[in-house]
C-alpha positions as CSV (number, residue, x, y, z in Angstrom):
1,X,0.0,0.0,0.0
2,X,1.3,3.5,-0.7
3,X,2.7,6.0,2.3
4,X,-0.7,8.0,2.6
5,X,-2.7,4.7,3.2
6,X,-0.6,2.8,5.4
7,X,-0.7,6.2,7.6
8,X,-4.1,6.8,7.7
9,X,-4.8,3.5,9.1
10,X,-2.2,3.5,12.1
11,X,-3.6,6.8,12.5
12,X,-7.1,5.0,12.4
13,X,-6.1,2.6,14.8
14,X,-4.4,4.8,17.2
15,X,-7.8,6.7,17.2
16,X,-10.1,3.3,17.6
17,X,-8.2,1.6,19.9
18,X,-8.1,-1.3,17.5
19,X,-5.7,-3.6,16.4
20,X,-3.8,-2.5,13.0
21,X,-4.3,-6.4,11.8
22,X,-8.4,-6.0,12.2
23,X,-8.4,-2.8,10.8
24,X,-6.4,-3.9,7.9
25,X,-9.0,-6.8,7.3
26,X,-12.0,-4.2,7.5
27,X,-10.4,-1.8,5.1
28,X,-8.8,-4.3,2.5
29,X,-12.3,-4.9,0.5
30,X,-12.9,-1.2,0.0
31,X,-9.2,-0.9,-1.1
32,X,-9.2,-3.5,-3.5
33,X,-12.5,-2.0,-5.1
34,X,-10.8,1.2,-5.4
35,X,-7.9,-0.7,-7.1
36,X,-9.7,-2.4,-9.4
37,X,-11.6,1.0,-10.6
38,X,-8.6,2.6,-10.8
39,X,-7.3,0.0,-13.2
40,X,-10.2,0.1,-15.5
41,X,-10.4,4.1,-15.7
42,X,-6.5,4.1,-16.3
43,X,-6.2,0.7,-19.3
44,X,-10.3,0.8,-20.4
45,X,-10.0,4.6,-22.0
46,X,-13.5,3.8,-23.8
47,X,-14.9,3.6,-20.3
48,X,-13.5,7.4,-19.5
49,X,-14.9,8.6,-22.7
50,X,-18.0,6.8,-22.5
51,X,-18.6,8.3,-19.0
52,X,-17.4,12.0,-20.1
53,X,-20.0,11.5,-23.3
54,X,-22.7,10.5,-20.9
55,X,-22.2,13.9,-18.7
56,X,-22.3,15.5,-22.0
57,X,-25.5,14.2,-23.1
58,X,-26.9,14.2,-19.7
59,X,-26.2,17.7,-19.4
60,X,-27.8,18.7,-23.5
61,X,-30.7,16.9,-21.7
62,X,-31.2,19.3,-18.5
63,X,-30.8,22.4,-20.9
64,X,-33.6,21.1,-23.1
65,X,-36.2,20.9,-20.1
């Protein structure tokens, strides 16, 4: 895990009272979701542009109402 991460959870656990270990274990889904989004939006490029398209289209909808 990078710097920021690692240090934010012994901070965490500091704060909680809990065991580093646990909170590791409690954390690690939510990490490994953010992993594997950051791995589509940085190799899947038609995925960025398909989202930036559907803001785009989203917003020519609200100015047409």
């Amino acid at each position: 895990m990078t710097p920021p991460v690692c240090a934010g959870l012994y901070i965490g656990s500091s704060f909680a009272g809990v065991n580093i270990g646990k909170l590791k274990r409690a954390v690690s889904p939510f990490l490994a979701v953010t992993n594997v989004v950051f791995f589509l939006l940085t190799y899947v490029t038609d995925l960025v542009l398909w989202i930036l398209s559907l803001r785009q289209l989203l917003a020519t909808y609200q100015l047409l109402l």
